[in-house]
Every structure is written in C-alpha cells, then in structure tokens.
BATOR-48453 format. One record per residue (C-alpha): x, y, z; residue in one letter. Coordinates in steps of 0.02 Angstrom, whole numbers, plus 50000, padded with zeros to 5 digits. Layout:
BEGIN
<rec><u>X</u><v>Y</v><w>Z</w><code>A</code></rec>
...
//
This chain:
BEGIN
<rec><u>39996</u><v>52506</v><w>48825</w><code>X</code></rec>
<rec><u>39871</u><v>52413</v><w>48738</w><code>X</code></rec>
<rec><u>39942</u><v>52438</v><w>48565</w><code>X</code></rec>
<rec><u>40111</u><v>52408</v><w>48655</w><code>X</code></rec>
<rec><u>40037</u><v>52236</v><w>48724</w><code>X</code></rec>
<rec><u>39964</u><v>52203</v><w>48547</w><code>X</code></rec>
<rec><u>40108</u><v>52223</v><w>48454</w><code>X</code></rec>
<rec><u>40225</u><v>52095</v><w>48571</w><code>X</code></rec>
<rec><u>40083</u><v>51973</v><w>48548</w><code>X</code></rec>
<rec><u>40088</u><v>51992</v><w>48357</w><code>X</code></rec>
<rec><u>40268</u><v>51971</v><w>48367</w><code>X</code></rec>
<rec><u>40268</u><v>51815</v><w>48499</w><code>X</code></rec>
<rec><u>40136</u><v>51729</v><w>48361</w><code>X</code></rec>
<rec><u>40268</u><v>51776</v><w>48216</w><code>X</code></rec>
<rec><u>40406</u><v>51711</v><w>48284</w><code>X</code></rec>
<rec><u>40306</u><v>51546</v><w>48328</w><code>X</code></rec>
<rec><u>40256</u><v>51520</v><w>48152</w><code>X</code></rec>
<rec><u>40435</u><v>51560</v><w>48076</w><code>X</code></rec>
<rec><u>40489</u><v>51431</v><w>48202</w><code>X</code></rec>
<rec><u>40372</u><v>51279</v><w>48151</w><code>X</code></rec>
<rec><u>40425</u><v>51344</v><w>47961</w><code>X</code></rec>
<rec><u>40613</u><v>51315</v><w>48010</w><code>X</code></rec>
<rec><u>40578</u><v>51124</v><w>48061</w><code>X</code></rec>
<rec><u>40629</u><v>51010</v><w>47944</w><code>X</code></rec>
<rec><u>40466</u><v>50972</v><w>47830</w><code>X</code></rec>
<rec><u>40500</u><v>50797</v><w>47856</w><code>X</code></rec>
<rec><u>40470</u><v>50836</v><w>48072</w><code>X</code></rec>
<rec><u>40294</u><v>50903</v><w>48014</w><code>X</code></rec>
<rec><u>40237</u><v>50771</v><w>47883</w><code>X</code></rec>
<rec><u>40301</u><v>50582</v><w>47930</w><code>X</code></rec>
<rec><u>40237</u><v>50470</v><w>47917</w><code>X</code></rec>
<rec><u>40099</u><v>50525</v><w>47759</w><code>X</code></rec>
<rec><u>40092</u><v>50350</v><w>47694</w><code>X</code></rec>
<rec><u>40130</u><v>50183</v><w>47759</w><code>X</code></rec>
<rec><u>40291</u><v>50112</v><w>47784</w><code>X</code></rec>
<rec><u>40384</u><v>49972</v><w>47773</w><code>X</code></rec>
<rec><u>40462</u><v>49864</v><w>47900</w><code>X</code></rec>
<rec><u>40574</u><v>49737</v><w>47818</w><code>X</code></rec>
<rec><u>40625</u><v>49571</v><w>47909</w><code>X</code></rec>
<rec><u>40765</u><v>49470</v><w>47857</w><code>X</code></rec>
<rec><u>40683</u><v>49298</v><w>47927</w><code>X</code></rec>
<rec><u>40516</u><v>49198</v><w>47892</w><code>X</code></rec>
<rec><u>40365</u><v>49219</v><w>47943</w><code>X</code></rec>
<rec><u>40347</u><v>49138</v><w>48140</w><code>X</code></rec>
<rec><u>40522</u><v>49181</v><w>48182</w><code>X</code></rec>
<rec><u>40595</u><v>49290</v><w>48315</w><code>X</code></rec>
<rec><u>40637</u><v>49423</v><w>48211</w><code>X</code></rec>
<rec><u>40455</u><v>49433</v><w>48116</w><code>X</code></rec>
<rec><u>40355</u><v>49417</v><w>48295</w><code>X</code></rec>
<rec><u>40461</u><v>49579</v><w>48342</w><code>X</code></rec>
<rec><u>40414</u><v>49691</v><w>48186</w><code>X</code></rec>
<rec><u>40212</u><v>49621</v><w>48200</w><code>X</code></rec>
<rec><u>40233</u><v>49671</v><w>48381</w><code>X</code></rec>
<rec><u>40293</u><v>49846</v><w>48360</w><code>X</code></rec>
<rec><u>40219</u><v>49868</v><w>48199</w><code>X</code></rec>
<rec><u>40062</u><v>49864</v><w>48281</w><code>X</code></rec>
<rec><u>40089</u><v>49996</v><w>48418</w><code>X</code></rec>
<rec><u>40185</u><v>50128</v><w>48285</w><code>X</code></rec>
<rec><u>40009</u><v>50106</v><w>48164</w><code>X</code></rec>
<rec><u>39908</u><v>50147</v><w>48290</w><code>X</code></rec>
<rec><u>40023</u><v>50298</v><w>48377</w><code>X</code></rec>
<rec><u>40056</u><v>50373</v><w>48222</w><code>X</code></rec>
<rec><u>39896</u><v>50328</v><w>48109</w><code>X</code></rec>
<rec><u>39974</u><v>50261</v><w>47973</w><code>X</code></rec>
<rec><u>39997</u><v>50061</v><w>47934</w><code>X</code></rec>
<rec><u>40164</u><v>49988</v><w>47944</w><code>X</code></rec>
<rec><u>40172</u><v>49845</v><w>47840</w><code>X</code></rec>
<rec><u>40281</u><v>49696</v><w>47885</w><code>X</code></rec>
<rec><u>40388</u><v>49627</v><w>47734</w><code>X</code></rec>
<rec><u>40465</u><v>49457</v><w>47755</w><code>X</code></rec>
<rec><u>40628</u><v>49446</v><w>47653</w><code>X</code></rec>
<rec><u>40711</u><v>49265</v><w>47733</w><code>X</code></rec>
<rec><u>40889</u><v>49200</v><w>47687</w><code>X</code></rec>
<rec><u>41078</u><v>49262</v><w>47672</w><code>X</code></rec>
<rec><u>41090</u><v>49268</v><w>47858</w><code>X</code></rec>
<rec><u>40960</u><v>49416</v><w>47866</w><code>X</code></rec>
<rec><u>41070</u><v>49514</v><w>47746</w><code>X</code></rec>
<rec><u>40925</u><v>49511</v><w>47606</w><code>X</code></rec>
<rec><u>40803</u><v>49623</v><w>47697</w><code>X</code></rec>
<rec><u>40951</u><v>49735</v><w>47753</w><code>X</code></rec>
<rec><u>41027</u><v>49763</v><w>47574</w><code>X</code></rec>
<rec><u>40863</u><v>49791</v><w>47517</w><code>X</code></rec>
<rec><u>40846</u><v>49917</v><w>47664</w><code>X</code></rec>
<rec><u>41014</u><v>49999</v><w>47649</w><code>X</code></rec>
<rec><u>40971</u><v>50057</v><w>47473</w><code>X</code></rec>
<rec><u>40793</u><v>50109</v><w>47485</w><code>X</code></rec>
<rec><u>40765</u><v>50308</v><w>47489</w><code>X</code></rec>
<rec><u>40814</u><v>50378</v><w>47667</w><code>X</code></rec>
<rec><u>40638</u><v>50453</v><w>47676</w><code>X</code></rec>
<rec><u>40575</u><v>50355</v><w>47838</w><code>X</code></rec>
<rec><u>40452</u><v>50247</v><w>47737</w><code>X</code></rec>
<rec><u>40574</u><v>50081</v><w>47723</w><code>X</code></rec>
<rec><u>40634</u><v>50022</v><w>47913</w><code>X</code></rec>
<rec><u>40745</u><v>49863</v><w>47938</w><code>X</code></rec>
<rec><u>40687</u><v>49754</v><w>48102</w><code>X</code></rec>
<rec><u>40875</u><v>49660</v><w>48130</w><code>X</code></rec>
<rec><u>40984</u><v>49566</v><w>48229</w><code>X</code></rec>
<rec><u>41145</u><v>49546</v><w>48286</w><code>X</code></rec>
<rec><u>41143</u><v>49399</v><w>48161</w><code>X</code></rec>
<rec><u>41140</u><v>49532</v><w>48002</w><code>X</code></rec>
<rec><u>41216</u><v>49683</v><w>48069</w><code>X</code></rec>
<rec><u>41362</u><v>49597</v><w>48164</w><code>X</code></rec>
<rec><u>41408</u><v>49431</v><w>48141</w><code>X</code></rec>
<rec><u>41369</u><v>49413</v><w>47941</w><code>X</code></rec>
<rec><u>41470</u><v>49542</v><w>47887</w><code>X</code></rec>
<rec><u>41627</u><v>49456</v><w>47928</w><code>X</code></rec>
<rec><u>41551</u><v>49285</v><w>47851</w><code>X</code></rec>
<rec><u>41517</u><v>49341</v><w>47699</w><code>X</code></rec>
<rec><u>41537</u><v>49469</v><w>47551</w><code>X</code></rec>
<rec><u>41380</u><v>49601</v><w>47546</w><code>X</code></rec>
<rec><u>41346</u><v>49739</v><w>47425</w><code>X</code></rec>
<rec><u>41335</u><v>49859</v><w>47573</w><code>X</code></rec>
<rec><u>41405</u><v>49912</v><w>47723</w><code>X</code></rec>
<rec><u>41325</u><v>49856</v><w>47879</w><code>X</code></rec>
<rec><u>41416</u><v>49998</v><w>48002</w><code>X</code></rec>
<rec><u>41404</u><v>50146</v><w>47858</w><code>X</code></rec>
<rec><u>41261</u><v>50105</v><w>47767</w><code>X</code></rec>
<rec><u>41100</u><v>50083</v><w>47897</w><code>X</code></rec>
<rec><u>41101</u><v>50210</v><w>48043</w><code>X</code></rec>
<rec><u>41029</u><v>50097</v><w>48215</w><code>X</code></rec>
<rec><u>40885</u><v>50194</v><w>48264</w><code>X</code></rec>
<rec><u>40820</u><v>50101</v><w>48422</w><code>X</code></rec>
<rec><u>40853</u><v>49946</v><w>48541</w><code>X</code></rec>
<rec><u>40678</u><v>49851</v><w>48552</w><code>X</code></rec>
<rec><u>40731</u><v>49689</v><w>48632</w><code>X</code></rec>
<rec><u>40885</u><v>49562</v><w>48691</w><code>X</code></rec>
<rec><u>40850</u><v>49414</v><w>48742</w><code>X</code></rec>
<rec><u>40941</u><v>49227</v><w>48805</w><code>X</code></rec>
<rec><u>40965</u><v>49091</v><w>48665</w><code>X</code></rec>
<rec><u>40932</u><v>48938</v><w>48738</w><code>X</code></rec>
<rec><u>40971</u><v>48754</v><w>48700</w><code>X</code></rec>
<rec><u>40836</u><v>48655</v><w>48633</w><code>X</code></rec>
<rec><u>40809</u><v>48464</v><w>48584</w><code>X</code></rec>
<rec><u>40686</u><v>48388</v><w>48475</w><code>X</code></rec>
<rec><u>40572</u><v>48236</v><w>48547</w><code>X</code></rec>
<rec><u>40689</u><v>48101</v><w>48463</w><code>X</code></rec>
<rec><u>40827</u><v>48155</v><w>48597</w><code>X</code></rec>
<rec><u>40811</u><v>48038</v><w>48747</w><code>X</code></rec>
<rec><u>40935</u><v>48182</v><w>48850</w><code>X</code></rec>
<rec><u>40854</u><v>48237</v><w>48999</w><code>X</code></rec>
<rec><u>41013</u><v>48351</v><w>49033</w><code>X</code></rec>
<rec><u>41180</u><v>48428</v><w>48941</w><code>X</code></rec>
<rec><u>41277</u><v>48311</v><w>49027</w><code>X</code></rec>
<rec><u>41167</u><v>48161</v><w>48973</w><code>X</code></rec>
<rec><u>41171</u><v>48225</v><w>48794</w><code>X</code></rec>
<rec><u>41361</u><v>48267</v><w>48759</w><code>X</code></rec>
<rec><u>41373</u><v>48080</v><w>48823</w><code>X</code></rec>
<rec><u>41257</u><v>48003</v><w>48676</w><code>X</code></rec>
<rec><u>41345</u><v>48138</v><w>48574</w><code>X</code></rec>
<rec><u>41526</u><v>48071</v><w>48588</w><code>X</code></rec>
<rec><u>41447</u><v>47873</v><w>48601</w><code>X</code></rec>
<rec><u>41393</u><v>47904</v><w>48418</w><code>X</code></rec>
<rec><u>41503</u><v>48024</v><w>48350</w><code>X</code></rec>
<rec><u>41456</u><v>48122</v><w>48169</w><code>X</code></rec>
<rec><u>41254</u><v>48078</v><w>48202</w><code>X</code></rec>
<rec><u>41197</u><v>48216</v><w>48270</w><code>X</code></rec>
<rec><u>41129</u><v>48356</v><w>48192</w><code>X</code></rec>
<rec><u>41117</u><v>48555</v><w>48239</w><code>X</code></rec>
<rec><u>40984</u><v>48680</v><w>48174</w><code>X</code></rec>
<rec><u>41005</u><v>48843</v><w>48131</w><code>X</code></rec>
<rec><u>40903</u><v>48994</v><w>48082</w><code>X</code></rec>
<rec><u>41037</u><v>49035</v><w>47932</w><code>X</code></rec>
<rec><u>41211</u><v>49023</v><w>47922</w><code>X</code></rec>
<rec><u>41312</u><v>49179</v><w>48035</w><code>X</code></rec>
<rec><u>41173</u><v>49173</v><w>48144</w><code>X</code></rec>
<rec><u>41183</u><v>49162</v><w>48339</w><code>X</code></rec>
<rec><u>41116</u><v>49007</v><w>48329</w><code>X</code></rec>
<rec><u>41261</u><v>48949</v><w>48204</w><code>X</code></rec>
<rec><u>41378</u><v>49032</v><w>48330</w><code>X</code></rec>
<rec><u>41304</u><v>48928</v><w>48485</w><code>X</code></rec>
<rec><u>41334</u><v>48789</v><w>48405</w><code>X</code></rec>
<rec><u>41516</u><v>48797</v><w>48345</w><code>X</code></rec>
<rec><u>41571</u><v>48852</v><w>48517</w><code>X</code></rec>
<rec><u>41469</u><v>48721</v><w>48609</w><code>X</code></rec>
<rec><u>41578</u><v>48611</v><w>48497</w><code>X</code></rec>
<rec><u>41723</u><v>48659</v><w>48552</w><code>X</code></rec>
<rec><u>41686</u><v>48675</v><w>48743</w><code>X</code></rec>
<rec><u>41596</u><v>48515</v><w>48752</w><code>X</code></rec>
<rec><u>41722</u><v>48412</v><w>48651</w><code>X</code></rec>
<rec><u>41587</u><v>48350</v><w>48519</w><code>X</code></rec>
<rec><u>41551</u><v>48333</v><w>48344</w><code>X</code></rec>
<rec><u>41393</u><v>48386</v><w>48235</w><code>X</code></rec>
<rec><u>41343</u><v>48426</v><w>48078</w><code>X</code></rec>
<rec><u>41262</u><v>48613</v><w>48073</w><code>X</code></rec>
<rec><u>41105</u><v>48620</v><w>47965</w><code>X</code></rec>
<rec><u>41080</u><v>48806</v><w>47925</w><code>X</code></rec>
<rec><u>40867</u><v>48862</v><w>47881</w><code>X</code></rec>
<rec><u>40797</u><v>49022</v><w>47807</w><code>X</code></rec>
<rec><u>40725</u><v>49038</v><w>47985</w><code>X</code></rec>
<rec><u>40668</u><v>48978</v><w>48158</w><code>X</code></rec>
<rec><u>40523</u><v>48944</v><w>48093</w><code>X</code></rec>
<rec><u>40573</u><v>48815</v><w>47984</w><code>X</code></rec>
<rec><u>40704</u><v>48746</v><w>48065</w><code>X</code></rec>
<rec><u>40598</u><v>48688</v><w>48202</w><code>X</code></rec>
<rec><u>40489</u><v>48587</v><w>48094</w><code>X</code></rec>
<rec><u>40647</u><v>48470</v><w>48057</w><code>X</code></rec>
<rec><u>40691</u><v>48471</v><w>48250</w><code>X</code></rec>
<rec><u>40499</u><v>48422</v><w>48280</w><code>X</code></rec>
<rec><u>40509</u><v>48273</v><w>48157</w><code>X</code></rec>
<rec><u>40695</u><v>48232</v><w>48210</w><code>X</code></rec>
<rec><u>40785</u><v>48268</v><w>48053</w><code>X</code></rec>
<rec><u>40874</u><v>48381</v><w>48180</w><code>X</code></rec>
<rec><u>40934</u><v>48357</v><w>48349</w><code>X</code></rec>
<rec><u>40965</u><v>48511</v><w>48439</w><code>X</code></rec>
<rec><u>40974</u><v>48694</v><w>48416</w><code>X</code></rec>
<rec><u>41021</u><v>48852</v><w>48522</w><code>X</code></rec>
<rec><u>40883</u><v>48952</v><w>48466</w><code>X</code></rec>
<rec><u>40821</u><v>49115</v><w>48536</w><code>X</code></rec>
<rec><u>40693</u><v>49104</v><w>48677</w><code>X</code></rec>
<rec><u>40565</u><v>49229</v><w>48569</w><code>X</code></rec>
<rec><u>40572</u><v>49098</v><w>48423</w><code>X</code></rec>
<rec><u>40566</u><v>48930</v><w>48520</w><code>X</code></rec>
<rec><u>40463</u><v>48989</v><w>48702</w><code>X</code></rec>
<rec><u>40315</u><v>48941</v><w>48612</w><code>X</code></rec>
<rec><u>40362</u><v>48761</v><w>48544</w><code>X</code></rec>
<rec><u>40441</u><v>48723</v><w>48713</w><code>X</code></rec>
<rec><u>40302</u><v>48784</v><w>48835</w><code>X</code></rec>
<rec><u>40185</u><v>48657</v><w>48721</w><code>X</code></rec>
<rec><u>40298</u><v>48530</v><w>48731</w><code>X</code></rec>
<rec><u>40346</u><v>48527</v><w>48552</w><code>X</code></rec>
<rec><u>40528</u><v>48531</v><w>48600</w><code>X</code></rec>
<rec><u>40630</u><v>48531</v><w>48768</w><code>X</code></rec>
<rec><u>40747</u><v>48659</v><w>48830</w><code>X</code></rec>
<rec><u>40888</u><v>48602</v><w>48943</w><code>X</code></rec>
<rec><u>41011</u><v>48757</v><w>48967</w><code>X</code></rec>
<rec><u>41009</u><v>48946</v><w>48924</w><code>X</code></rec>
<rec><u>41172</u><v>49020</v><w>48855</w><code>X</code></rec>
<rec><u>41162</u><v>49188</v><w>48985</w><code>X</code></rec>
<rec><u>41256</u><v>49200</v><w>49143</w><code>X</code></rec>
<rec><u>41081</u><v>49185</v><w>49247</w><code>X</code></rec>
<rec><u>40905</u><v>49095</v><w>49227</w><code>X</code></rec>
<rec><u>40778</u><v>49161</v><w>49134</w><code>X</code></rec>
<rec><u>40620</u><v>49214</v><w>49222</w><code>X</code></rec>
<rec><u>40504</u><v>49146</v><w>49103</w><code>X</code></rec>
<rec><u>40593</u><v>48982</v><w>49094</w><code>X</code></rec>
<rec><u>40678</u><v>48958</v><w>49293</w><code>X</code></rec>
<rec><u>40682</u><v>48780</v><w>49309</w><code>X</code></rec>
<rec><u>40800</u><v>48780</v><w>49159</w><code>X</code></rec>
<rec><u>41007</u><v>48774</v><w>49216</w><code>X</code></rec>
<rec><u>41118</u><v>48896</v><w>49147</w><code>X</code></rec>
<rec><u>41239</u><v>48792</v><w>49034</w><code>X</code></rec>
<rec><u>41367</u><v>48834</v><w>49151</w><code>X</code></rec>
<rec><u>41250</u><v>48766</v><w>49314</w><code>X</code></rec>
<rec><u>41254</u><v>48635</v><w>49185</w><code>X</code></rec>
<rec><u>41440</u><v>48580</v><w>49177</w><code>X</code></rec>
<rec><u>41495</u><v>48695</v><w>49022</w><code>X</code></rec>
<rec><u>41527</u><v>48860</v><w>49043</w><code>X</code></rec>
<rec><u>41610</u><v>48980</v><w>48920</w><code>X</code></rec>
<rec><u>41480</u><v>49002</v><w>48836</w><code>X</code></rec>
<rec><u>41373</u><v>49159</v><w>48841</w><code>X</code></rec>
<rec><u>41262</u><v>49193</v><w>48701</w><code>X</code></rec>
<rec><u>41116</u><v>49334</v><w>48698</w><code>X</code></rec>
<rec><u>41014</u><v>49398</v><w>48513</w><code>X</code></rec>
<rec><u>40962</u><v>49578</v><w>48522</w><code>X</code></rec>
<rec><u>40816</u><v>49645</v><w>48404</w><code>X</code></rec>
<rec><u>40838</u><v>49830</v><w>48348</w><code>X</code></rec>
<rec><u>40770</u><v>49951</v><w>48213</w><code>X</code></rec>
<rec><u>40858</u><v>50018</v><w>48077</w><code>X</code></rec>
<rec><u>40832</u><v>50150</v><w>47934</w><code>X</code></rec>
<rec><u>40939</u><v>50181</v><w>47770</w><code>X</code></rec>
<rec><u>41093</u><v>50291</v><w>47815</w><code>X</code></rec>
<rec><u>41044</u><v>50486</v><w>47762</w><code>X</code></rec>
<rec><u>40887</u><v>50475</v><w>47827</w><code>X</code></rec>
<rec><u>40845</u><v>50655</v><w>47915</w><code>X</code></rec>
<rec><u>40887</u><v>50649</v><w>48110</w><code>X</code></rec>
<rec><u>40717</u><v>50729</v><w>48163</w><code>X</code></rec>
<rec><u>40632</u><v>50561</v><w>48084</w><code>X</code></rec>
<rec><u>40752</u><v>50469</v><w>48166</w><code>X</code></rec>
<rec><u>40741</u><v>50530</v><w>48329</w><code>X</code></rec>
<rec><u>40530</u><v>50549</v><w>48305</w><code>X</code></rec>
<rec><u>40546</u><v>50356</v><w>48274</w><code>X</code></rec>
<rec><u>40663</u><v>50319</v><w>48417</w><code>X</code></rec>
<rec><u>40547</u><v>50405</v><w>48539</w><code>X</code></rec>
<rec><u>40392</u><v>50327</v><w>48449</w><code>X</code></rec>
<rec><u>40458</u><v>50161</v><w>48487</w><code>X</code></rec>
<rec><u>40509</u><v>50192</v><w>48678</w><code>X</code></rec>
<rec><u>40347</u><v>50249</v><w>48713</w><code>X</code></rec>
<rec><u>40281</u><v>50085</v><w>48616</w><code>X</code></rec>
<rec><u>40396</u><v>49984</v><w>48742</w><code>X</code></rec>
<rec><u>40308</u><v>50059</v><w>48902</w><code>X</code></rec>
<rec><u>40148</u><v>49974</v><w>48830</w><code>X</code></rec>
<rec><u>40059</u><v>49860</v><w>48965</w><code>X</code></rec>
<rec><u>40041</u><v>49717</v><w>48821</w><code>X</code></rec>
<rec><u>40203</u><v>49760</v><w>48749</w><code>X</code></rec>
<rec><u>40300</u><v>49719</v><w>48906</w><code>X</code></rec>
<rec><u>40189</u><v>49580</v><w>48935</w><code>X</code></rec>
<rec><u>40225</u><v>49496</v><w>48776</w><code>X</code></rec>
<rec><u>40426</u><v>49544</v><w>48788</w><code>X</code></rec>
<rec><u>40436</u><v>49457</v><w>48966</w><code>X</code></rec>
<rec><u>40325</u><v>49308</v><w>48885</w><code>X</code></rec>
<rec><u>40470</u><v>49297</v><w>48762</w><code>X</code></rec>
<rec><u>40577</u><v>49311</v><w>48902</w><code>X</code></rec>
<rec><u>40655</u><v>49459</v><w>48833</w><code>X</code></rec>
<rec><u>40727</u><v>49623</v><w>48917</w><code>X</code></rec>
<rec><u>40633</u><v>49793</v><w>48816</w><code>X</code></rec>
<rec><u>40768</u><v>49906</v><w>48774</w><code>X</code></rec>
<rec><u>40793</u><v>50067</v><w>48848</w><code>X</code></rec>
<rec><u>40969</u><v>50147</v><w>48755</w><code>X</code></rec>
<rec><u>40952</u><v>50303</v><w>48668</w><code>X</code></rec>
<rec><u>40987</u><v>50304</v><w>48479</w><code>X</code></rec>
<rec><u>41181</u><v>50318</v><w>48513</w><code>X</code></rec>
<rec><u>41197</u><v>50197</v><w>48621</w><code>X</code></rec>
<rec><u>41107</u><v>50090</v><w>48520</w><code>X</code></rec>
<rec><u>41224</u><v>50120</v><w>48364</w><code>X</code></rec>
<rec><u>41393</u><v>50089</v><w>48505</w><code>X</code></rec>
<rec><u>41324</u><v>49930</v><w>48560</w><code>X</code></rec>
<rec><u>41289</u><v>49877</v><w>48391</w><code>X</code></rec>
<rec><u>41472</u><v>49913</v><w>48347</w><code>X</code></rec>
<rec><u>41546</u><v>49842</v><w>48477</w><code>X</code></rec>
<rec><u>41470</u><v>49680</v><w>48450</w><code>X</code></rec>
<rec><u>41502</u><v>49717</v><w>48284</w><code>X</code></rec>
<rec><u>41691</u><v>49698</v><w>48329</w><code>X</code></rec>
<rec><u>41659</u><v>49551</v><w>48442</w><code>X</code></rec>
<rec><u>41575</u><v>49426</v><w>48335</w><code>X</code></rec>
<rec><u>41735</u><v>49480</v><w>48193</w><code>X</code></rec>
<rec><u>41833</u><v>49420</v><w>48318</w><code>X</code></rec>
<rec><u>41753</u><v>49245</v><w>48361</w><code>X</code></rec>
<rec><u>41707</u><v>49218</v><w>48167</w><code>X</code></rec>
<rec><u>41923</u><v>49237</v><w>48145</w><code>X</code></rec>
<rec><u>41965</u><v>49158</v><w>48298</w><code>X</code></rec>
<rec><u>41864</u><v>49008</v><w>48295</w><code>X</code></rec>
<rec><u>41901</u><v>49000</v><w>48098</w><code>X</code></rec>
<rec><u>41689</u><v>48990</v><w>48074</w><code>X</code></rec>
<rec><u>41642</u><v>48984</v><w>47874</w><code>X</code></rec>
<rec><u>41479</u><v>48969</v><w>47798</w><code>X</code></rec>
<rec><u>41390</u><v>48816</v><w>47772</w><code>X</code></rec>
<rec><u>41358</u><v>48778</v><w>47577</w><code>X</code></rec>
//
C-alpha cells in the first residue's frame, strides 16, 4: 500500500511539473524587465494621467517598472505606429483612445493598421467630454454663447487636443447643430491647448473631463455642458448640452491598453487581469470618479468589439459630416 501510495504521489508531482513545463515560457517569465507604456499625447493630458495612473499599480503588482513614454502629435497615431511595430514580447504597451484607434484612421493615411495591427488588451476608463470656455468668454450658458457666436461670426476660436480627436469631432458637430461658425485650432495635446484657452487665444473646447476637471475645479476655465445623455457626478450642477437647448450631440473618450498584434495570449490575458485587479484599487477608483470617469470592466473581447464598433462609427461621421484634417 505504501509503495502503492508512493508511487501515485511521485506520479501526481510528475505530472505537475510537465504541466508548468507545457505553459508558455512567456506565462512563467513576464515581465523580467521593464516595460514600456507609450502615450500618444503630452505630458498633463488625459491620455498621459491614465498610463502614470496604471503604470503605477502594474510596477508595484508585478515588480517591475513600467515606464511612461510620451510620443504627442498625428492624432495619437505616433505612439501607436511606434507600438504596432515594436516586438510582440509584452515589454512595449500602447495607452490609447478612441481618438487613435478609431477616428484617425479614417482621417488620415498611417503606415499600419489600427484593427489588424494592435490587439486591445483591456478597457481602463470612458469618460464625458465636456464643453469648456476660457476666462475671455463672458457666456454664462450655451445659449448665451451661440448668441455672441453668430453676433460676431468667424471670431471665435475652438481647441483641440490634435486633429481626428474627440475634441475635433465635438466641435464640428456642435457646428452644425448650433448653426455657428469657428475656426478649429488643433494642439499636440490637452495640455497645451489649454494654455491658449487660459490666455484667450482660444475660446472654447470640448475637452475630456480627465484632461480639463482640474483647470475647471480651480477656476482656470468654465464648463457649461457635458456631451453625455446624463450629468456627471463629479461635475452635477453642469446641464447636459441637450438640458441645454442642443441636443444631438453625444460624445464620450474611452482610455484602453493595447499591445503589438502577435503578442502571446497568456501575456495578454496575464495583463488584462493585472489591470482589472489594478481598477478595484481604493485610490484607483478614487482618482477615476475624480476624473469623473467610469473604470472599465469588459473582458479582452469585448474590449476589442467595442473598439471596432466605434471604429465603424466615427468612419461613418468622418464621411458623413465630410470632416478633413486641419493643416
């Protein structure tokens, strides 16, 4: 019996290491050196407070650092072609948004493929854009301003954070549905751009609330409507633009991670649960609901479906509304 009982046990413990040897060396090993987490926007910006946000909480989960590298301009597109041809090894990561990955595809000509060429890995955040005037705006409401708008037609000015961004979007449909002129002024970045809306160089922008929270809650800049079909917690005395008098306009930016496409599945879906449990984080939902963002919760393939489908939708608006890039 005992040499019976000895023998299963020696088997049992065989089988268990022949099992760990059939993972996938790259389930056993990442990350064993840091990585990189490119950003296709300047530092400050939406997109750049995301990756320093997670970046943090995957370093100290998985013990290695995870280096934030800002690559701003071409509508985010920089960081992801740089992404999109890096080794699929897990060591190069692409913190995007909707602005890259689905709206700047159809706005201009890449040396990759946004669908094929990155595989989404993870949903970290969506959140409401919201429309924002500098201090040189007398508006105390839409209504007020599409009034001085069309009583001095061609002088106002929108900001951007790049050309095929949400922002950029925002602003061409408010355009339409408010029946007003502006000139679009496109910036490598949030960041940036509200430095030209502070010192009135710029008039108004429909930025995202985790770029522009912070310049309007110290009173840098104010925000009179959000482009979602409800309030935003963080901001509730701010209408809806349709409370407002305009609606027809929803607009909401989503931040998500991406890796080269090839990279192997088990790093993929390692990373995907690495940055779920990163999202249940006390701080981390405390800092998402201070950007008055939603954390996401979609598994890997959702993630990739939602990202086509808007992929589809912002093709069709781009054609539709006949939007082209700003020189």
């Amino acid at each position: 019996m005992r040499t019976r009982l000895a023998l299963r046990a020696g088997l049992l413990a065989l089988a268990a290491t022949a099992l760990v040897a059939a993972l996938p060396a790259a389930a056993q090993t990442w990350p064993s050196k840091p990585v990189k987490m490119m950003v296709g926007a300047s530092p400050g910006g939406g997109t750049d407070i995301v990756a320093r946000m997670l970046g943090k909480e995957l370093a100290d989960s998985l013990k290695q650092p995870f280096v934030v590298d800002n690559k701003p301009g071409a509508s985010n597109t920089i960081a992801a072609d740089i992404t999109a041809k890096s080794p699929p090894d897990g060591y190069t990561l692409l913190v995007a948004t909707n602005t890259g990955q689905a709206i700047a595809p159809h706005l201009m000509k890449l040396s990759f493929d946004a669908l094929k060429d990155l595989t989404p890995v993870a949903l970290v955040m969506v959140v409401p854009n919201v429309l924002i005037v500098g201090p040189a705006v007398t508006a105390k409401d839409v209504r007020e301003l599409v009034a001085q708008m069309k009583a001095k037609p061609g002088t106002f000015n929108y900001a951007s954070s790049g050309s095929g961004s949400t922002q950029h979007l925002a602003g061409e449909a408010f355009k339409k549905i408010a029946g007003v002129e502006m000139t679009h002024i496109p910036y490598k970045g949030s960041s940036q751009a509200h430095l030209d809306l502070i010192s009135g160089n710029a008039q108004l922008m429909f930025d995202t609330t985790s770029s522009a929270i912070g310049q309007i809650k110290g009173g840098k800049v104010r925000a009179l409507a959000v482009t979602t079909a409800k309030r935003s917690s963080e901001l509730p005395d701010v209408p809806t633009l349709a409370e407002a008098g305009f609606p027809g306009l929803e607009m909401t930016t989503w931040y998500g991670v991406f890796v080269p496409a090839g990279t192997p599945k088990d790093i993929v879906a390692k990373l995907h649960s690495e940055i779920m449990k990163a999202l249940q984080a006390p701080d981390v939902q405390k800092r998402i609901a201070g950007l008055a963002g939603e954390p996401g919760t979609l598994t890997s393939e959702q993630f990739a479906a939602l990202n086509r489908a808007d992929y589809e939708r912002f093709g069709k608006l781009v054609r539709e509304a006949n939007i082209k890039l700003d020189e």
